[in-house]
Backbone as CSV, one residue per row, in Angstrom:
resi,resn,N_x,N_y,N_z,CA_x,CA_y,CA_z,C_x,C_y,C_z
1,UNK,35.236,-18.253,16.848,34.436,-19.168,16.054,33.084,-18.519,15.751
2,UNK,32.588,-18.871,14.398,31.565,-17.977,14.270,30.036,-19.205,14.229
3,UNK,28.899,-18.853,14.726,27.761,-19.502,15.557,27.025,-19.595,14.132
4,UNK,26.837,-20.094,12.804,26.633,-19.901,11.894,25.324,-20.022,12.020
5,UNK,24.657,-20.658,12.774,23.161,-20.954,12.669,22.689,-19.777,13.458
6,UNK,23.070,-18.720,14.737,22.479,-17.421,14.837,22.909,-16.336,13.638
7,UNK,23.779,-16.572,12.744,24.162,-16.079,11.360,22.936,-16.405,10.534
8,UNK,22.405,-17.289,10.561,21.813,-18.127,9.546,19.859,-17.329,10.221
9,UNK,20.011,-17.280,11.472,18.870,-16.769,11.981,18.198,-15.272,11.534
10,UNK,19.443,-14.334,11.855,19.430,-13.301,11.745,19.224,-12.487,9.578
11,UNK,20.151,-13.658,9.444,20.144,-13.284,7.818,18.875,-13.378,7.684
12,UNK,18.302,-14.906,7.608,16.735,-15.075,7.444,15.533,-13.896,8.136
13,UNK,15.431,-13.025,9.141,14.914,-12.553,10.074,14.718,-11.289,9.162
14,UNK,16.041,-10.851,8.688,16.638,-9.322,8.391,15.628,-9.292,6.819
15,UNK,16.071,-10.975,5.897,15.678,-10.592,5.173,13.724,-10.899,4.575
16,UNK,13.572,-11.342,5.768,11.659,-11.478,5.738,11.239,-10.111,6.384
17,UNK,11.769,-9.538,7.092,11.052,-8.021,7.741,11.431,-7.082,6.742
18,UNK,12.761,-7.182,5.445,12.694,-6.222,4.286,11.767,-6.433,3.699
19,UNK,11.583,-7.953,3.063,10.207,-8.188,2.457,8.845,-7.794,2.636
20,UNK,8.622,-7.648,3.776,7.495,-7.493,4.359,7.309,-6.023,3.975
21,UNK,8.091,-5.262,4.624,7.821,-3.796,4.962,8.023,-3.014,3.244
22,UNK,8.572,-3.737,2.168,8.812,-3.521,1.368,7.406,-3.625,0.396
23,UNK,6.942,-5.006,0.472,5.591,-5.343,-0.106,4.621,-4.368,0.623
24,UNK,4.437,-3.838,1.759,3.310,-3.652,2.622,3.489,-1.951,1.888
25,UNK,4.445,-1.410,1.570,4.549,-0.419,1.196,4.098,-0.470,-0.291
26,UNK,4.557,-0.768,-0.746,3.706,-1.058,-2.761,2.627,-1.478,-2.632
27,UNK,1.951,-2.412,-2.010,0.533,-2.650,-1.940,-0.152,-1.283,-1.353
28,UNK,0.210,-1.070,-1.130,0.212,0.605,-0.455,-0.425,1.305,-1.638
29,UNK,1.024,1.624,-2.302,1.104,2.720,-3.162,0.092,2.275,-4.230
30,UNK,-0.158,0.866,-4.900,-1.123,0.008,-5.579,-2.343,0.219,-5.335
31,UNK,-2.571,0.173,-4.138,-4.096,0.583,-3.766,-4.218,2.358,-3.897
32,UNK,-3.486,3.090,-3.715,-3.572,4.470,-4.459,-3.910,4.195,-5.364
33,UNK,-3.305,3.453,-6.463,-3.198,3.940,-7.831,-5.005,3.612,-8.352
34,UNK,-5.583,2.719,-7.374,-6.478,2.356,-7.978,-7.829,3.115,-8.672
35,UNK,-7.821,2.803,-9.874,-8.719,3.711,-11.205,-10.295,3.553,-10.808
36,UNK,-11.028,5.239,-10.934,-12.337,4.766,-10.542,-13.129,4.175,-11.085
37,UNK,-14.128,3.790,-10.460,-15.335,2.741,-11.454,-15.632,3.523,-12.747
38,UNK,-15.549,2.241,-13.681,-16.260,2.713,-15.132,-17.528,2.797,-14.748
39,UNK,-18.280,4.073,-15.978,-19.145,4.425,-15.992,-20.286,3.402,-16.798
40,UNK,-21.542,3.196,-16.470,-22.574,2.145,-17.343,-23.041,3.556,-18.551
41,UNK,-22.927,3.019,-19.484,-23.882,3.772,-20.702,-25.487,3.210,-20.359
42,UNK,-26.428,3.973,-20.796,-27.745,3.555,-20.982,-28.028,2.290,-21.539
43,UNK,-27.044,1.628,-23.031,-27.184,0.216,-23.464,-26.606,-0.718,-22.630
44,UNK,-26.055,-0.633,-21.512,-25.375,-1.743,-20.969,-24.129,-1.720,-20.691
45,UNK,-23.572,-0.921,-21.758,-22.081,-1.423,-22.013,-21.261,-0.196,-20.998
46,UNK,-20.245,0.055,-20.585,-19.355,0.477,-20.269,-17.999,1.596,-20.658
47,UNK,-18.399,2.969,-20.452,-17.822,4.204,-20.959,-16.070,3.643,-21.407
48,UNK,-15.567,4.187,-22.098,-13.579,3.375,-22.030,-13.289,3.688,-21.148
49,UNK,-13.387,5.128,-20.497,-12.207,5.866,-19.843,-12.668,6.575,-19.038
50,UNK,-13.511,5.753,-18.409,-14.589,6.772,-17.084,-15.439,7.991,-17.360
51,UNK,-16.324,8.455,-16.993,-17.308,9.257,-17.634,-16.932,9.860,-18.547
52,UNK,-17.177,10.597,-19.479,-17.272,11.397,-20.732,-17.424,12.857,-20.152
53,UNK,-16.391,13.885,-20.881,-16.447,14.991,-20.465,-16.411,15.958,-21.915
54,UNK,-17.273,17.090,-21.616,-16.964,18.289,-22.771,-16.867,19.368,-22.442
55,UNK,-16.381,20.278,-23.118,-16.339,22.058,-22.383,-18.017,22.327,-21.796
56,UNK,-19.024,22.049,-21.988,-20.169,22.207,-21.851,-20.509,21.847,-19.982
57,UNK,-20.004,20.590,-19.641,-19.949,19.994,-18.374,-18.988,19.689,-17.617
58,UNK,-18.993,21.122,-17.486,-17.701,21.032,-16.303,-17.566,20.528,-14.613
59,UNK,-19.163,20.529,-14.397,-19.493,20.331,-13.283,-19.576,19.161,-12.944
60,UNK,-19.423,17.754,-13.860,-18.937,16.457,-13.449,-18.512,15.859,-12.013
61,UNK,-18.971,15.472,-11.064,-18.481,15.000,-10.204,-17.423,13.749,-10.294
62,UNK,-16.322,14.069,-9.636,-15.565,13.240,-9.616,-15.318,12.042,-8.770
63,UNK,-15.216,10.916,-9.609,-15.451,9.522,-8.729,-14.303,9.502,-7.881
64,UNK,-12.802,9.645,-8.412,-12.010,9.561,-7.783,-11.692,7.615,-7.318
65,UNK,-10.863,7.557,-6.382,-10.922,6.115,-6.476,-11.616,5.449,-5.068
66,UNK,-11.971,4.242,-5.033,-13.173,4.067,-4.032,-12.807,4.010,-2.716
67,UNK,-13.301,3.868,-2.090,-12.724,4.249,-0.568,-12.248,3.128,0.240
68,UNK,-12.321,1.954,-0.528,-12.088,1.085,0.365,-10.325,0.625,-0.347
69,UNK,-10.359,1.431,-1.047,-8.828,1.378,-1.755,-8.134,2.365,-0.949
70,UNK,-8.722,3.420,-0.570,-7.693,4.625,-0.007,-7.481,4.037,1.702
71,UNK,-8.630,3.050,1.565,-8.448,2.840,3.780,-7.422,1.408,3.655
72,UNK,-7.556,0.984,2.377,-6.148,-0.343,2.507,-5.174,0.121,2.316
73,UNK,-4.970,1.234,1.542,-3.727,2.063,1.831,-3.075,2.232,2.721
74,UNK,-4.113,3.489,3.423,-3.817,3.540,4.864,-3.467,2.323,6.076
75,UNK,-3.859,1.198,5.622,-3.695,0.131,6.423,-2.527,-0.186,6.290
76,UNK,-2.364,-0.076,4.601,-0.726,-1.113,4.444,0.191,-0.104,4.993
77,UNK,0.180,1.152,4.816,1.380,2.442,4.908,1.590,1.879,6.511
78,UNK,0.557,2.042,7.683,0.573,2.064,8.951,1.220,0.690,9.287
79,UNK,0.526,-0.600,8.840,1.925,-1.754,8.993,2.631,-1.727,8.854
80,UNK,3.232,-0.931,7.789,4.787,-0.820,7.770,5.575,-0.303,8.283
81,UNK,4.955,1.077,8.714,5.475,2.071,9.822,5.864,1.191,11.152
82,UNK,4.461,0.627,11.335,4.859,-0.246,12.673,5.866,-1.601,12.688
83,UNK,6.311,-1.558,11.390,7.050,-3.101,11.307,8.786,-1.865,11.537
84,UNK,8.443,-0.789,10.468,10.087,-0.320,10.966,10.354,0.337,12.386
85,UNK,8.824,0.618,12.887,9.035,1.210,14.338,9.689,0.166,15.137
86,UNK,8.834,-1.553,15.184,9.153,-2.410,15.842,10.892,-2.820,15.614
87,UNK,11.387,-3.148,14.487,12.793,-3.051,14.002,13.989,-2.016,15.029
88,UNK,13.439,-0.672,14.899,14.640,0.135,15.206,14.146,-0.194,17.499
89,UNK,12.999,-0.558,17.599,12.900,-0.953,18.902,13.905,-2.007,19.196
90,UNK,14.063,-2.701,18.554,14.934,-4.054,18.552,16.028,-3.656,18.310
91,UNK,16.758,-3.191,17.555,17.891,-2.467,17.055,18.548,-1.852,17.836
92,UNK,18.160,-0.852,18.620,18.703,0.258,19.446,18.393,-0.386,20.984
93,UNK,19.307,-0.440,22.282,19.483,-1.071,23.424,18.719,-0.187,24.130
94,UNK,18.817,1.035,24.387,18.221,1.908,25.156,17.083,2.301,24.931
95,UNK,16.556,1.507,24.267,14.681,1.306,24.113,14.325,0.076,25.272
96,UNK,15.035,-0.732,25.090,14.451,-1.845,26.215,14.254,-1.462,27.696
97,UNK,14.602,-0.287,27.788,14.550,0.332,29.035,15.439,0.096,30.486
């Protein structure tokens, strides 16, 4: 006879820790992607496409993207690691010691 409600547990369980580790990873990669601050012109307004460059100024420093985007990265990548570390702990018997 099959226990449908530890069926019913496990389905639900299996499929919120894909979710999770799935989102935690794209929010991830999302916060990479993130574009650096536009540049202010002298009138106020706002460069299109981040500072302005010509053969003349090459020496431009690069904004790159801000740092508090690259450390949520790092945050989301490391939850997830630890959500599939915690998983295969559960998974495999000869971890419980």
């Amino acid at each position: 006879m099959i226990d449908w409600m530890a069926f019913l547990i496990v389905f639900v369980t299996a499929l919120v820790a894909a979710v999770t580790v799935v989102a935690l990873y794209s929010l991830g990669i999302r916060f990479l992607a993130t574009p650096p601050p536009k540049m202010r012109r002298a009138d106020g307004s706002f460069e299109p496409d981040g500072p302005s460059r010509d053969d003349e100024d090459d020496d431009v420093d690069d904004l790159g993207r801000p740092r508090w985007a690259t450390v949520a990265a790092y945050i989301c990548f490391g939850l997830s690691i630890v959500c599939v570390l915690i998983g295969i702990y559960l998974i495999v018997p000869a971890l419980h010691g």
